[in-house]
LOMIBA-113527 format. One line per 2 residues: number of its first residue (from 1); their letters; for each residue x, y, z of C-alpha. Coordinates in steps of 0.05 Angstrom, whole numbers, plus 5000, padded with zeros to 4 digits. Example, Ala and Ser with C-alpha at 12.3 -4.5 7.8 and 13.67 -1.06 7.14 Angstrom:
2
1> AS> 5246,4910,5156  5273,4979,5143 .
This chain:
314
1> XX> 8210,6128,6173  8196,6082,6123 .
3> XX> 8254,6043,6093  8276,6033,6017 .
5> XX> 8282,5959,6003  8346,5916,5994 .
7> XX> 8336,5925,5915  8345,5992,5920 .
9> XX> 8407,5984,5946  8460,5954,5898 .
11> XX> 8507,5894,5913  8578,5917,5911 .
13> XX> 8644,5887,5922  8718,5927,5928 .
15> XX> 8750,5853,5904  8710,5846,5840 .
17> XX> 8711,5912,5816  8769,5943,5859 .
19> XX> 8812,5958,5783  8752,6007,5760 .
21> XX> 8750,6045,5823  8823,6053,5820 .
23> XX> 8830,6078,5755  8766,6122,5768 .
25> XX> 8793,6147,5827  8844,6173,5794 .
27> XX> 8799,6206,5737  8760,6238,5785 .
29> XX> 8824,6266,5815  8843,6295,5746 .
31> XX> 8771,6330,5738  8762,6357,5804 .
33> XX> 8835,6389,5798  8810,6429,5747 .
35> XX> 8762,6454,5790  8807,6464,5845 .
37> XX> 8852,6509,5800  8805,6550,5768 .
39> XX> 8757,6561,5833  8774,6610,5898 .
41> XX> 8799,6579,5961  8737,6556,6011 .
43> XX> 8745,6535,6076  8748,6454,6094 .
45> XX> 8758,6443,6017  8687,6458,5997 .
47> XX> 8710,6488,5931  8740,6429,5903 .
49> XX> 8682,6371,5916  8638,6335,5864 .
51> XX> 8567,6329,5872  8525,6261,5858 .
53> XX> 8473,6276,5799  8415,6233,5760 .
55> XX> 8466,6213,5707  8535,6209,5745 .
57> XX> 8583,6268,5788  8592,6328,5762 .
59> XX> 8634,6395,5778  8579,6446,5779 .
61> XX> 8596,6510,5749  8680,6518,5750 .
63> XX> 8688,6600,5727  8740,6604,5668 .
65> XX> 8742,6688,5670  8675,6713,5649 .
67> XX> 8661,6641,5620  8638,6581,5652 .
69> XX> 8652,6506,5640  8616,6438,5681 .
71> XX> 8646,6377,5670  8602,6316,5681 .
73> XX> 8612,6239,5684  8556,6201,5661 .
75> XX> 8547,6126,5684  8485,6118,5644 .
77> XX> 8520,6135,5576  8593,6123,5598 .
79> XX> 8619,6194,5573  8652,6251,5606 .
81> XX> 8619,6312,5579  8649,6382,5582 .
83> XX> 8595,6444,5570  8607,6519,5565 .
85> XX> 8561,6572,5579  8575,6604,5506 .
87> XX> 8552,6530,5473  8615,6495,5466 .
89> XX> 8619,6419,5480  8672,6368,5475 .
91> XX> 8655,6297,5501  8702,6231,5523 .
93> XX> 8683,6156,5521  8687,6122,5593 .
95> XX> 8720,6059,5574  8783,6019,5586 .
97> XX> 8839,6068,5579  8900,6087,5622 .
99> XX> 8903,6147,5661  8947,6172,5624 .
101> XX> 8906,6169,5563  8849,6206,5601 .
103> XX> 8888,6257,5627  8929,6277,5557 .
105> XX> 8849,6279,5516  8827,6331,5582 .
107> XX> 8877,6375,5572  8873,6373,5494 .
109> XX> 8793,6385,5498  8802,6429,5554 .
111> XX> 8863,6472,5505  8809,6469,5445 .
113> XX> 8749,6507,5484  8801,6556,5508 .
115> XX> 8801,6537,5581  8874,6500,5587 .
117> XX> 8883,6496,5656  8949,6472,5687 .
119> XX> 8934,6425,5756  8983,6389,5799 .
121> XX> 8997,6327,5755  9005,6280,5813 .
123> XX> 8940,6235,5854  8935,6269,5925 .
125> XX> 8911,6217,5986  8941,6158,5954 .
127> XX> 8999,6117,5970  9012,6113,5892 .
129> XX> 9026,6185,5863  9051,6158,5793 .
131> XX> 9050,6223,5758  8974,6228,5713 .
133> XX> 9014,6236,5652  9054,6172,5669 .
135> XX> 9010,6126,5691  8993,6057,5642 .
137> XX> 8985,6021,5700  8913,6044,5717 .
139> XX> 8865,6029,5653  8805,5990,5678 .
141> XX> 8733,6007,5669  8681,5963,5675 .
143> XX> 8610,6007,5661  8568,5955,5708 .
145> XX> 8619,5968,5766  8616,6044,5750 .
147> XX> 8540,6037,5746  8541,6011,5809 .
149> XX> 8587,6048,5845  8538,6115,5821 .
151> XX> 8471,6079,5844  8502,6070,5911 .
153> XX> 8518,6144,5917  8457,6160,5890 .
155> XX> 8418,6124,5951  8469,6146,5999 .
157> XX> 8450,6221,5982  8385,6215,5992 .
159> XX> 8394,6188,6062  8448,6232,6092 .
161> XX> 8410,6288,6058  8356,6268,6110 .
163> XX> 8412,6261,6163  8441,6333,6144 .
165> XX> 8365,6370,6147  8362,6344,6222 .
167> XX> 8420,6389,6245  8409,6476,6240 .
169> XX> 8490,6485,6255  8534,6493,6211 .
171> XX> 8534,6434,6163  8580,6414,6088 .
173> XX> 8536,6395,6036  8532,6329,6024 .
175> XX> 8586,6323,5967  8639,6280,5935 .
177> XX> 8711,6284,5965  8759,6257,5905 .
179> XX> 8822,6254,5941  8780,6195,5986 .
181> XX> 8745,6179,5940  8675,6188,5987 .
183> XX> 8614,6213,5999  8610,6255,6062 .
185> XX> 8564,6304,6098  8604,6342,6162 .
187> XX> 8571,6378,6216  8609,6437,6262 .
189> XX> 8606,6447,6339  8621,6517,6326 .
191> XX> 8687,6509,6371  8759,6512,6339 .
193> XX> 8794,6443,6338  8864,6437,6366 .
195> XX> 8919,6440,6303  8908,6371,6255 .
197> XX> 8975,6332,6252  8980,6323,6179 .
199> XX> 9000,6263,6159  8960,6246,6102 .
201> XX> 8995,6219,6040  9010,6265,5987 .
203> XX> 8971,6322,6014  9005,6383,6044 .
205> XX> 8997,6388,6121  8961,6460,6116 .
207> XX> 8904,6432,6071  8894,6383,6130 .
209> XX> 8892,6431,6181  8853,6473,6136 .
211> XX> 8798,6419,6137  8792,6399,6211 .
213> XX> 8799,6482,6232  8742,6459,6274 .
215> XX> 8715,6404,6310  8671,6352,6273 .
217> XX> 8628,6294,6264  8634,6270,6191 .
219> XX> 8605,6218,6156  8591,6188,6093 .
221> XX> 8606,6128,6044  8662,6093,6023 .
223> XX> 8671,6038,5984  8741,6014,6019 .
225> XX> 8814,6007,5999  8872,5961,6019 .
227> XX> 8859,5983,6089  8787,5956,6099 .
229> XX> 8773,5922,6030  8683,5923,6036 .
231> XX> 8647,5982,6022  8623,6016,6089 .
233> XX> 8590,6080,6115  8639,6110,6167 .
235> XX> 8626,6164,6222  8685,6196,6263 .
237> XX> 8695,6256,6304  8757,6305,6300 .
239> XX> 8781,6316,6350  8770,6242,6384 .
241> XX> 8731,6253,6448  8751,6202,6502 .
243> XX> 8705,6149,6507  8689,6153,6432 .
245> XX> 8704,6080,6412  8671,6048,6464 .
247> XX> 8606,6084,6450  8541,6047,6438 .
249> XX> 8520,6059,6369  8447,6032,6346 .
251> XX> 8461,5995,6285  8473,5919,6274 .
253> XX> 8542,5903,6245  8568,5967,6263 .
255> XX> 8640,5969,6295  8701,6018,6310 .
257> XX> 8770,6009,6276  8820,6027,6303 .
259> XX> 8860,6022,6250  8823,6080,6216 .
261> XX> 8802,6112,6280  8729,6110,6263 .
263> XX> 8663,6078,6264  8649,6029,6197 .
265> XX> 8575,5996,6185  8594,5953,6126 .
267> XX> 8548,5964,6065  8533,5898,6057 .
269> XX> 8498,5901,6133  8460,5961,6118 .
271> XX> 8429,5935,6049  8409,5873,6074 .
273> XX> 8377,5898,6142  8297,5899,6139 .
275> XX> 8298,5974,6134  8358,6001,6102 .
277> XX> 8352,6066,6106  8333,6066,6180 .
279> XX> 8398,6028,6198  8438,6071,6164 .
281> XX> 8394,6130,6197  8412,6091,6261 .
283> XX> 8481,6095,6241  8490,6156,6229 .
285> XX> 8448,6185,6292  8484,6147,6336 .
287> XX> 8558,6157,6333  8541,6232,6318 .
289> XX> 8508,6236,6398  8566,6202,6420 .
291> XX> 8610,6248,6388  8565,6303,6407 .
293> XX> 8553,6286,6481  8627,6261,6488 .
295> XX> 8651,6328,6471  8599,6377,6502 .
297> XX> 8573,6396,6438  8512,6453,6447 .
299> XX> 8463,6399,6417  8403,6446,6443 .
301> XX> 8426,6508,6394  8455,6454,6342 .
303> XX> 8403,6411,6328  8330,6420,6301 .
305> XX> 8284,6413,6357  8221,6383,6328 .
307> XX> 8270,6336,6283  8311,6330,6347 .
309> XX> 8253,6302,6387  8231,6256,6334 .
311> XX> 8300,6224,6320  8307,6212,6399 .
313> XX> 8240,6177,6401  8262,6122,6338 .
């Protein structure tokens, strides 16, 4: 296919701007809780995602009885807007301010449309869980870096959309995971995984196993964290088939951690490769056949055939 340019692709660095992803981490935590309390349980977590849009993330449609709110952040205008279905609208500047200061307006414009909504007041998946209320610490925002961070996503959608149509299984949509703060698409073998082992900080074990009911191959974009401090794309396969981390994968730069148990292709690789999209296509193709063929996946009754045979020909 033909490849978007290295323009299209945004620079970005976790050291320069890692303060505004922290703080908006931790905003998009707060906004995707209220979607999480007000919307029924779905398996693997589906209910509780974000989705990338032409202005920013937003919640979709979060039911509030026979009413409906969508909260959006926009990273064009640098405002988080909150919309009913009966016409009422409250809206919040996206600007250096603490978490706690985001959290307490929320609630307040949340309480004034009549949709107060009570969430667990702590960050899940993070080694900090300073209650939202209580936390001063986290008040950076930096509009380029947010601006940045969106334009990213919005490429990265595009391409694991493409990724995602190749595969007839069943598949997530491609959607924003706030508690890691990623973009990920996930597709199924069909075949129940072995029991998850938890682990994860702040996150109750049954969530977990909840999530990886099944066995995967996920990937996605992330744009790093004290752990691995560049943004990457990652691919990994639950459970681990042997052989995994030694498997060829077609994509310059790309590597296994095993620190985080998974294949990384550093952004800064895939923008700056003649064809960006195809290396990231390469990426993502790759380590999902290993994972696939490692663990006797039915790729015949998974996979598109006429995409199938095209894929295995690039």
């Amino acid at each position: 296919m033909a490849g978007a340019r290295t323009s299209d692709w945004p620079a970005l660095s976790l050291d320069q701007r890692r303060s505004t992803y922290e703080t908006l981490h931790r905003w998009t935590q707060i906004v995707g809780k209220v979607r999480l309390a007000r919307t029924p349980w779905i398996n693997h977590s589906w209910h509780v995602t974000l989705y990338v849009t032409a202005r920013g993330l937003t919640t979709w449609l979060i039911p509030c009885g026979p009413r409906s709110l969508q909260i959006d952040f926009d990273f064009l205008e640098h405002q988080l807007a909150l919309r009913c279905d009966d016409g009422g609208t409250r809206s919040m500047a996206l600007r250096p301010r603490s978490v706690a200061d985001f959290y307490r307006e929320l609630m307040a414009n949340l309480h004034e449309l009549g949709v107060e909504t009570a969430i667990y007041p702590r960050p899940n998946e993070l080694d900090d869980a300073t209650p939202f209320d209580q936390d001063e610490a986290h008040c950076s925002y930096d509009p380029e870096a947010a601006n940045r961070f969106w334009r990213v996503l919005v490429q990265a959608e595009r391409v694991l959309m493409i990724f995602r149509a190749r595969f007839q299984g069943k598949c997530s949509p491609v959607h924003f995971f706030w508690g890691s703060f990623d973009l990920a698409v996930t597709r199924f073998s069909g075949r129940p995984a072995p029991p998850h082992p938890g682990g994860v900080p702040h996150l109750p074990d049954w969530v977990v196993r909840d999530a990886y009911s099944h066995e995967v191959s996920s990937a996605g974009f992330w744009p790093g964290d004290a752990r691995f401090t560049a943004p990457a794309f990652y691919s990994y396969a639950y459970p681990e088939p042997a052989g995994f981390p030694q498997a060829s994968v077609r994509a310059a730069g790309a590597f296994y951690s095993t620190d985080l148990r998974e294949f990384l292709l550093p952004y800064d690789q895939m923008r700056t490769a003649g064809s960006p999209d195809d290396a990231l296509l390469d990426f993502l193709q790759s380590t999902y056949r290993a994972a696939a063929d490692l663990g006797r996946w039915d790729r015949p009754a998974l996979e598109r055939a006429e995409i199938q045979r095209k894929s295995e020909r690039e």
